[in-house]
VORO-35321 format. One line per field, with one value per residue (C-alpha): x, y, z negated; residue in one letter; residue number from 1. Coordinates in pm, whole numbers, plus 50000, padded with zeros to 5 digits. Layout:
BEGIN
u	[X, ...]
v	[Y, ...]
w	[Z, ...]
type	[A, ...]
seq	[NUM, ...]
END
This chain:
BEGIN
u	[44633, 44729, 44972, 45099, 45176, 45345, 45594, 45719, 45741, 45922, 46144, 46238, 46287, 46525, 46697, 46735, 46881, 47117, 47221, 47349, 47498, 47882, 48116, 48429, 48673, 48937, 49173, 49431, 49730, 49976, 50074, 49926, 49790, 49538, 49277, 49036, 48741, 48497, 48238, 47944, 47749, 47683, 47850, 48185, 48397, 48695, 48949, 49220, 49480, 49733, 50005, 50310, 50388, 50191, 50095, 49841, 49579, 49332, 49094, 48800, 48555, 48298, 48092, 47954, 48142, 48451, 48714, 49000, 49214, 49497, 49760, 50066, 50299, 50579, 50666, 50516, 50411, 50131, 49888, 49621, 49365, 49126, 48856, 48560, 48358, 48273, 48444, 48790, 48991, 49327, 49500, 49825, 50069, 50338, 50600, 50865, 50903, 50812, 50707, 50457, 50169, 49936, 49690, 49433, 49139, 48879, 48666, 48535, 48731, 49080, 49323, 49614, 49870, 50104, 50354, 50655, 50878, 51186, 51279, 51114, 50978, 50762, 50491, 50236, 49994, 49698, 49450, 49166, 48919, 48872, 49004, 49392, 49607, 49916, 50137, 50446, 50714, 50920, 51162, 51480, 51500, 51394, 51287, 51031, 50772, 50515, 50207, 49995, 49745, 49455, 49292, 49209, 49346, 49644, 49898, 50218, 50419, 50723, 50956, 51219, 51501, 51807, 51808, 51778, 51599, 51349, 51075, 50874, 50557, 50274, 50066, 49745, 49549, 49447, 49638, 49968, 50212, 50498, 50754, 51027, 51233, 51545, 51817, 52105, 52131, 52036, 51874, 51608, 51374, 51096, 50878, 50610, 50350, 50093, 49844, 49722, 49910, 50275, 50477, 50848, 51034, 51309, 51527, 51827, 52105, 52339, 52390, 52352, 52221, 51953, 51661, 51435, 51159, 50890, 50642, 50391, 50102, 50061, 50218, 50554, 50835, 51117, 51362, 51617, 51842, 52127, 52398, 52683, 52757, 52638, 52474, 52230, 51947, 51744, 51477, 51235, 50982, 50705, 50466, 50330, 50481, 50868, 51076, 51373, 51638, 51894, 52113, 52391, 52680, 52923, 52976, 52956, 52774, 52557, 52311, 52047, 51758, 51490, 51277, 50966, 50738, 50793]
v	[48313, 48669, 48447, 48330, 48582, 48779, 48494, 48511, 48882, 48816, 48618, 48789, 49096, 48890, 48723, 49092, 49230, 48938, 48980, 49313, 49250, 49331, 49021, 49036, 48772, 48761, 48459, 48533, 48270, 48433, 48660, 49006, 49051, 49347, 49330, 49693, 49636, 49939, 49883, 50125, 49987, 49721, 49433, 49478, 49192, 49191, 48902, 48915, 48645, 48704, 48480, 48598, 48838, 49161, 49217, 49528, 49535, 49830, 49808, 50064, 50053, 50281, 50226, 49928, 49579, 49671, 49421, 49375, 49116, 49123, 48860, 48923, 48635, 48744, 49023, 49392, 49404, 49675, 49726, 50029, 49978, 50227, 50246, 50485, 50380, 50108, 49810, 49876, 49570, 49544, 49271, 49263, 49015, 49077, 48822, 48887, 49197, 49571, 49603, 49863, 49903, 50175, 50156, 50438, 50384, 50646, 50570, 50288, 49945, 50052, 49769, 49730, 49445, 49460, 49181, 49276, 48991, 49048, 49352, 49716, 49751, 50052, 50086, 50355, 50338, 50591, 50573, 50790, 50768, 50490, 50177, 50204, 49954, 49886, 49610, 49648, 49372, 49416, 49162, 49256, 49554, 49909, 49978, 50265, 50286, 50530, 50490, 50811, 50740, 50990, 50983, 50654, 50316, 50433, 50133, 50096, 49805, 49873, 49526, 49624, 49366, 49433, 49714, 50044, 50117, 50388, 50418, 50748, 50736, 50982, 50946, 51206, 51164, 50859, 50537, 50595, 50348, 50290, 50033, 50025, 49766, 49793, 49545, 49613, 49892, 50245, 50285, 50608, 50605, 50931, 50859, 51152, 51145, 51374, 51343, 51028, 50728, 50824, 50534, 50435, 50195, 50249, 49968, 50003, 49736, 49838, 50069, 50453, 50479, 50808, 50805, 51081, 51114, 51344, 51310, 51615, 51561, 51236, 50983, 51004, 50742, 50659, 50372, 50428, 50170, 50197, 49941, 49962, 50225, 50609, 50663, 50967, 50996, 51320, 51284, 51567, 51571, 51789, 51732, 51508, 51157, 51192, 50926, 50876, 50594, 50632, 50315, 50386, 50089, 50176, 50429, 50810, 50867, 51148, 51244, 51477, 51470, 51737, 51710, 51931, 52035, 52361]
w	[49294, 49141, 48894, 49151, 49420, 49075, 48973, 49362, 49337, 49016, 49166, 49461, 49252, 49038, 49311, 49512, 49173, 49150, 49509, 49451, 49083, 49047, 48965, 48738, 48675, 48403, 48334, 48090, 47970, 47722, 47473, 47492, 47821, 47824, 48130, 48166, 48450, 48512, 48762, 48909, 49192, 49390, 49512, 49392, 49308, 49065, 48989, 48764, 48626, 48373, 48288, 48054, 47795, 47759, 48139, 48197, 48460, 48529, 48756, 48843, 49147, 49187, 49530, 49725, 49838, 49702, 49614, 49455, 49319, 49097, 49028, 48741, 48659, 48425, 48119, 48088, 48453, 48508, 48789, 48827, 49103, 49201, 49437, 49533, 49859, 50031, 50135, 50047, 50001, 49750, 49637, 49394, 49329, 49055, 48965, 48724, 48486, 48449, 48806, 48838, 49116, 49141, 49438, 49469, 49759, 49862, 50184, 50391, 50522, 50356, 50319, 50094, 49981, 49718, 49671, 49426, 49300, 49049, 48841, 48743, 49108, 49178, 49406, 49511, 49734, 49836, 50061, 50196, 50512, 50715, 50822, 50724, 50662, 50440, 50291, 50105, 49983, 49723, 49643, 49402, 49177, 49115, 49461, 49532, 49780, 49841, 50103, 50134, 50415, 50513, 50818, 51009, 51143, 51030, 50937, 50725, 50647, 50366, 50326, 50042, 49965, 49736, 49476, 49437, 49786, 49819, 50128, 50140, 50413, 50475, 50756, 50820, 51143, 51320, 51494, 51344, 51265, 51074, 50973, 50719, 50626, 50396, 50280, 50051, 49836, 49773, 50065, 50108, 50440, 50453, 50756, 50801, 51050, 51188, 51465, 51645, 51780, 51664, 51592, 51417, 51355, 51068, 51002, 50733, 50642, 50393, 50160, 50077, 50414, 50506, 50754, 50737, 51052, 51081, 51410, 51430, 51783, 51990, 52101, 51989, 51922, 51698, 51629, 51398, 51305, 51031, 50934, 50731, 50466, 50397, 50759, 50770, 51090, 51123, 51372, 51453, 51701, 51829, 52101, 52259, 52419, 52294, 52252, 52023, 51949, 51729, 51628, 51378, 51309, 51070, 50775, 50759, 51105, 51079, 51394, 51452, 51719, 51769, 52058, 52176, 52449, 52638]
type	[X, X, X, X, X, X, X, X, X, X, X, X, X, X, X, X, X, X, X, X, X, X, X, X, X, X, X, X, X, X, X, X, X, X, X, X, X, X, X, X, X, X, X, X, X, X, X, X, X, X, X, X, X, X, X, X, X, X, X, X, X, X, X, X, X, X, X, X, X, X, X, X, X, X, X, X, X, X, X, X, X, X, X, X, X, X, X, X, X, X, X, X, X, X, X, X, X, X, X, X, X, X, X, X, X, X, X, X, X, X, X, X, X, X, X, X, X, X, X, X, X, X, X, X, X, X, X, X, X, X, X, X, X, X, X, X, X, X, X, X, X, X, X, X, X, X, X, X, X, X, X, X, X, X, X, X, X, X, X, X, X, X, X, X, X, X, X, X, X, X, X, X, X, X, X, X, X, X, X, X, X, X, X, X, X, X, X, X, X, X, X, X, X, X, X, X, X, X, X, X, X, X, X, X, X, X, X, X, X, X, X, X, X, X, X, X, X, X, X, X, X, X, X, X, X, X, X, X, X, X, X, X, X, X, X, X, X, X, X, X, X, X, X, X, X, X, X, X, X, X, X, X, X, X, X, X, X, X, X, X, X, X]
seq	[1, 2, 3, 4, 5, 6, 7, 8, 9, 10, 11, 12, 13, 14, 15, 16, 17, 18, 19, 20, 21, 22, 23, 24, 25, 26, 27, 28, 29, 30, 31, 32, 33, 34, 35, 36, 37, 38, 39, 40, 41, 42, 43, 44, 45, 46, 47, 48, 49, 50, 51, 52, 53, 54, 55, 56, 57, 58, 59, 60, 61, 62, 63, 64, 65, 66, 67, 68, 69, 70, 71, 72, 73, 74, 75, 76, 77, 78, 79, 80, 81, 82, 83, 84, 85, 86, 87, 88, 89, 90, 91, 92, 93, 94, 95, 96, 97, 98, 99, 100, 101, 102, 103, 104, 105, 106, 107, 108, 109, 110, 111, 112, 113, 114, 115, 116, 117, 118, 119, 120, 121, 122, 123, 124, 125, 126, 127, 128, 129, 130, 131, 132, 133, 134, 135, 136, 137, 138, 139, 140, 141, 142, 143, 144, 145, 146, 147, 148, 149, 150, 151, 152, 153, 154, 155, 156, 157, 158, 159, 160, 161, 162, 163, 164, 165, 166, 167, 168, 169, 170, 171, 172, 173, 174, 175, 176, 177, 178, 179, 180, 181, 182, 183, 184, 185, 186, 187, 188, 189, 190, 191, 192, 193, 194, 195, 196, 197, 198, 199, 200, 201, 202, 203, 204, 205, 206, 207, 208, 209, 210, 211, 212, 213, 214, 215, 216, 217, 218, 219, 220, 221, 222, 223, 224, 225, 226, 227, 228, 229, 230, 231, 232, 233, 234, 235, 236, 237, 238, 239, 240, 241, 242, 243, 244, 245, 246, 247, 248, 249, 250, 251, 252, 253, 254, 255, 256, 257, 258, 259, 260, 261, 262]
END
């Protein structure tokens, strides 16, 4: 009886210790692919593939039910993922050559997504508190996009297409949101947010066009859209519930809005 009641405790022991094991998973098809997994914890899951010519992949998790997953296709594309917590989620998906992704996660229930396809593409993306959100697209070559979240619930989505385009977003507080999308070339969109529940909207088509919008308290819009050639948008606002459109068609337009509360 006492052999038996210790085998079951044996093997629930066994079972609970296998329950909360980390799980890493490397597939590598190539020619000099170098894969680096570090993880303290429990629960965390890892997945890597490598296909190409010397493709680097880092990936450290230190926490509980993390998981990340990493996908490079192509030549001397490099990925760094990093995350401390619990529950943060990360996937990245390289395809072609000498993109670069570097996706840092501290907190609980952070998201991110990371799809670059083409040519020396640059991504950053960092994350700390709680539940925020963001995906960026890169398609084409040498764009530059940089997430800094902190806060929570906050959202971003970055959609790059052309060359040359650069997207700049900090958000601190909670419930912000912010969208940037850019086609052509040479493009450079700074969105800064602070507070809860500020949202824009930054849309350029073209090239050498400027969008820089900064949203400090609640509740505040902005739509900027830019098409054509060397348009530059200042927005500025303040306060709480302001609203801002600014739609530029053309080349050289320059406008300026500031807005705040009495």
């Amino acid at each position: 009886m006492k052999k038996a009641i210790f085998c079951a405790v044996a093997l629930l022991a066994g079972t609970v210790m296998f329950a909360q094991s980390n799980d890493s998973d490397v597939l590598q098809v190539g020619v000099g692919n170098m894969s680096d997994v570090d993880q303290t914890g429990l629960m965390n899951d890892s997945d890597v593939y490598q296909q190409g010519l010397r493709n680097d992949s880092e990936v450290d998790q230190i926490g509980i039910r993390n998981e990340s997953k990493v996908r490079q296709v192509g030549i001397r594309n490099t990925s760094e993922v990093d995350q401390r917590g619990r529950r943060n989620n990360s996937y990245v998906g390289q395809l072609g050559r000498g993109n670069d992704s570097d996706v840092e996660q501290r907190g609980r229930n952070n998201g991110s997504i990371v799809a670059q396809i083409g040519r020396n593409n640059e991504s950053d993306v960092y994350q700390q508190g709680r539940g925020n959100g963001s995906l960026v697209v890169q398609l084409g070559r040498g764009n530059e996009s940089d997430v800094d979240q902190r806060g929570r619930n906050n959202g971003s989505i970055v959609g790059q297409l052309g060359r040359g385009n650069e997207a700049d977003v900090d958000q601190r507080g909670r419930n912000n949101g912010s969208i940037v999308g850019q086609l052509g070339i040479n493009n450079y969109a700074r969105t800064y947010q602070q507070g809860r529940g500020n949202g824009s909207l930054t849309l350029q088509a073209g090239r050498g066009n400027d969008a820089w919008t900064e949203q400090y308290g609640r509740n505040n819009t902005s739509l900027v859209l830019q098409v054509g050639l060397n348009n530059d948008s200042f927005v500025h606002q303040h306060g709480l519930g302001h609203n801002s459109s600014v739609v530029q068609l053309g080349a050289g337009n320059g406008s300026v809005v500031n807005q705040h509360n009495l």
